[in-house]
C-alpha positions as CSV (number, residue, x, y, z in Angstrom):
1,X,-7.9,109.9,25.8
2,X,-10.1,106.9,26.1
3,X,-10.3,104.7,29.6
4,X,-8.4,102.0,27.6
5,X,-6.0,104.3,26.5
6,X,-5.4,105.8,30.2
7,X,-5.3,102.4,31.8
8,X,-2.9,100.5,29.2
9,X,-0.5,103.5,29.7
10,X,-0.6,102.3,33.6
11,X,-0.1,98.6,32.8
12,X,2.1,99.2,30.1
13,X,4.8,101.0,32.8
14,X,4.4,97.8,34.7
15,X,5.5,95.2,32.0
16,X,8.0,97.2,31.3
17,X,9.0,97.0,34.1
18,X,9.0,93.3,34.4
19,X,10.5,93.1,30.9
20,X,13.2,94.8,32.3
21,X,14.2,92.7,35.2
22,X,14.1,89.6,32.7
23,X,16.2,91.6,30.0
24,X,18.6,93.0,32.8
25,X,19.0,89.5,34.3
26,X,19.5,88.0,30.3
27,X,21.9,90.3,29.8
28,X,23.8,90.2,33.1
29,X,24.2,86.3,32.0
30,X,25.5,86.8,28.9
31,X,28.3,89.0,30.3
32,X,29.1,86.4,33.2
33,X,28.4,82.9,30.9
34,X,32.3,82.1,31.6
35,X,31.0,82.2,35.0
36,X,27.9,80.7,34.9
37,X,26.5,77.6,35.6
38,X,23.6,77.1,33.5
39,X,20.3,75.5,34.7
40,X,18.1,74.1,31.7
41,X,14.8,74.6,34.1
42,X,15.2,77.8,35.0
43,X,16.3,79.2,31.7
44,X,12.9,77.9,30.1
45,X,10.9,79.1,33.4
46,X,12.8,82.9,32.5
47,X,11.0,82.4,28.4
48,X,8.1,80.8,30.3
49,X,8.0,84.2,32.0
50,X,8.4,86.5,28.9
51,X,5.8,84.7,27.3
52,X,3.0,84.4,29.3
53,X,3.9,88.3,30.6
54,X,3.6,89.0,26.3
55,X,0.5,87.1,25.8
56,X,-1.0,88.5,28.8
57,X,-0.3,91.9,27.8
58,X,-1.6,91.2,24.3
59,X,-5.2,90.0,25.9
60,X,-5.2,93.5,27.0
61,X,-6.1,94.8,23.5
62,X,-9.6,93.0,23.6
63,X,-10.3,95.7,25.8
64,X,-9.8,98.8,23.2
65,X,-13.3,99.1,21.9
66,X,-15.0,99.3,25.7
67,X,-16.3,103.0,25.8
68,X,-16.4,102.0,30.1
69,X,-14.0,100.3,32.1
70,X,-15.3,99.2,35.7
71,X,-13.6,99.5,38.5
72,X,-13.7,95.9,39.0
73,X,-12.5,95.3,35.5
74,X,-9.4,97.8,35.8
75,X,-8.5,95.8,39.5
76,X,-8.7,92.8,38.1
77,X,-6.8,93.4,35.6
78,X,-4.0,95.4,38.1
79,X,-3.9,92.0,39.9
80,X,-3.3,90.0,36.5
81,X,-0.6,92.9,35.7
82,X,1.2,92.8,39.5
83,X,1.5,88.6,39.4
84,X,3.0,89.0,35.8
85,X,5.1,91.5,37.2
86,X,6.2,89.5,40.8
87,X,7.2,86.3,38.2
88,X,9.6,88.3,35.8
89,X,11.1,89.3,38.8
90,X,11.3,86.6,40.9
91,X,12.9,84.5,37.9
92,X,15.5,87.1,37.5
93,X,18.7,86.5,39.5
94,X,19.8,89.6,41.5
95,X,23.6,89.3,40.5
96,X,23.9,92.7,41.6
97,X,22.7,91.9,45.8
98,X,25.5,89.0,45.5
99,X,23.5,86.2,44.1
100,X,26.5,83.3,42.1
101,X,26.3,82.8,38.8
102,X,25.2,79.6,39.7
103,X,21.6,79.3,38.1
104,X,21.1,75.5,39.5
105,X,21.5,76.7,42.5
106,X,19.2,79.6,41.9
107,X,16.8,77.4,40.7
108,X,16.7,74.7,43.4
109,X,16.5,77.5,45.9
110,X,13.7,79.6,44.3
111,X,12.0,77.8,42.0
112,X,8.8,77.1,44.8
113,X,8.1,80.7,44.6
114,X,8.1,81.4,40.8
115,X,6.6,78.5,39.9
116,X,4.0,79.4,42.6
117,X,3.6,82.6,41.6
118,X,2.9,81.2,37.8
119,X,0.4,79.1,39.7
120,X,-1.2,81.8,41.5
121,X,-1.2,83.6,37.6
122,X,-2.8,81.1,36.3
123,X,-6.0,80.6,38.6
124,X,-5.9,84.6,38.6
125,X,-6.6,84.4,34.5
126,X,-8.7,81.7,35.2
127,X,-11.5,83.8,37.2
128,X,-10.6,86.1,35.3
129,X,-12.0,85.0,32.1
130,X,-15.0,83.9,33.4
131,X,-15.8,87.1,35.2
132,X,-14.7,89.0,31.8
133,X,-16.8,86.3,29.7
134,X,-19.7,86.4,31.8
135,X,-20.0,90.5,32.7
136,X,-18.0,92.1,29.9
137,X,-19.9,89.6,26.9
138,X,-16.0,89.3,26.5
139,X,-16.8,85.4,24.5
140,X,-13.4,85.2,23.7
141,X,-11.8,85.6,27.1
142,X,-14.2,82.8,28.1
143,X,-13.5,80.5,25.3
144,X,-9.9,81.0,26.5
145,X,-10.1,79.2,29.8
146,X,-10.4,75.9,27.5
147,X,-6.4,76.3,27.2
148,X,-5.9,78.1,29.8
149,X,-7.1,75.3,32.3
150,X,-4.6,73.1,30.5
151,X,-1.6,75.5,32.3
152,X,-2.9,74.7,36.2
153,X,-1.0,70.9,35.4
154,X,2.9,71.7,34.5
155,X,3.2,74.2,37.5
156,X,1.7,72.0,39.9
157,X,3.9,69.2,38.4
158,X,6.7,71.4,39.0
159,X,5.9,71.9,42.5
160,X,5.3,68.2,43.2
161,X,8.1,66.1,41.2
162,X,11.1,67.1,41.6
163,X,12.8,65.0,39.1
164,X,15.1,66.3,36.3
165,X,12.8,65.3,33.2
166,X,9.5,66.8,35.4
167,X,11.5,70.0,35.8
168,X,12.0,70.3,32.0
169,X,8.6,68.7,30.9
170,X,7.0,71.3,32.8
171,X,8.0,74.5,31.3
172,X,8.3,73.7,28.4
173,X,4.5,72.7,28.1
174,X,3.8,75.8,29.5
175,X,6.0,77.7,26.9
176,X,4.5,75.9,24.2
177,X,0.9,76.6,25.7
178,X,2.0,80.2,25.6
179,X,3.2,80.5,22.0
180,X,0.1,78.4,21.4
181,X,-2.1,80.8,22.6
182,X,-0.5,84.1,21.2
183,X,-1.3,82.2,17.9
184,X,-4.7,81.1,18.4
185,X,-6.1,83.8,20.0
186,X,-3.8,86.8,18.6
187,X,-2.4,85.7,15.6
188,X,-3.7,89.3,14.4
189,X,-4.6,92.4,16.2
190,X,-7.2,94.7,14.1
191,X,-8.4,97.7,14.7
């Protein structure tokens, strides 16, 4: 087994993980939607969520033909993989601990922390990429930040307007920077 191989098994269990919470939570909706009270925002913060934890993921395959992984690489790359994980769960409604079915509500309640934490993702990736462009002659991952520096604005205009068209603007730039990314920088994975 190669390090790649033995670390993406680890990091694998943990976007699983947070796939589930956003699946569980989807599907939990579904069920309830004669209950529920829909909230455009937060629906497209829950994709922004499942996108940006798929692309990140995805990134990870740059890292298959490195005979060595640091131990600097493999934290930093635990950190990137614990953030993505805090978001998909902190998007998720808990229906079962007795939150409503009211995802407005939800989502004027908990929206500063999500949206932080997709804040707090993105500077993460940020350093990341330079540290991985710099020390790991990863080019790509440092070419990256050009888009990736484009996704500091729609959280932080999240944070700071808090009207409607603001709350919608800003996910779904960030959803569209996702997709955007998955198809410039991954449109393809070779071996």
């Amino acid at each position: 087994m190669s390090p790649f191989e033995f670390i993406i098994l680890f990091f694998s269990f943990i976007y699983t993980l947070a796939l589930t919470h956003l699946l569980f939570a989807w599907t939990r909706m579904v069920r309830h939607r004669r209950q529920l009270v829909l909230s455009w925002p937060h629906l497209l913060w829950m994709l922004v969520a499942l996108t940006h934890l798929s692309v990140n993921w995805l990134s990870l395959w740059d890292f298959r033909r490195g005979g060595r992984l640091s131990l600097a690489t493999i934290a930093s790359g635990l950190v990137l993989v614990i953030i993505s994980y805090s978001i998909c769960a902190l998007v998720s409604p808990d229906f079962e601990g007795g939150e409503t079915y009211d995802m407005k509500l939800f989502h004027q309640r908990e929206s500063q922390t999500y949206i932080g934490a997709m804040l707090v993702l993105v500077v993460t990736a940020l350093a990341v990429n330079l540290l991985a462009g710099a020390a790991l002659n990863m080019e790509n991952w440092w070419n990256e930040n050009h888009l990736v520096a484009t996704f500091l604005v729609p959280p932080v205009l999240a944070l700071t307007v808090k009207k409607q068209w603001a709350q919608l603007l800003a996910p779904a730039a960030l959803l569209g920077g996702g997709i955007a990314y998955a198809v410039i920088y991954y449109p393809v994975l070779t071996a």
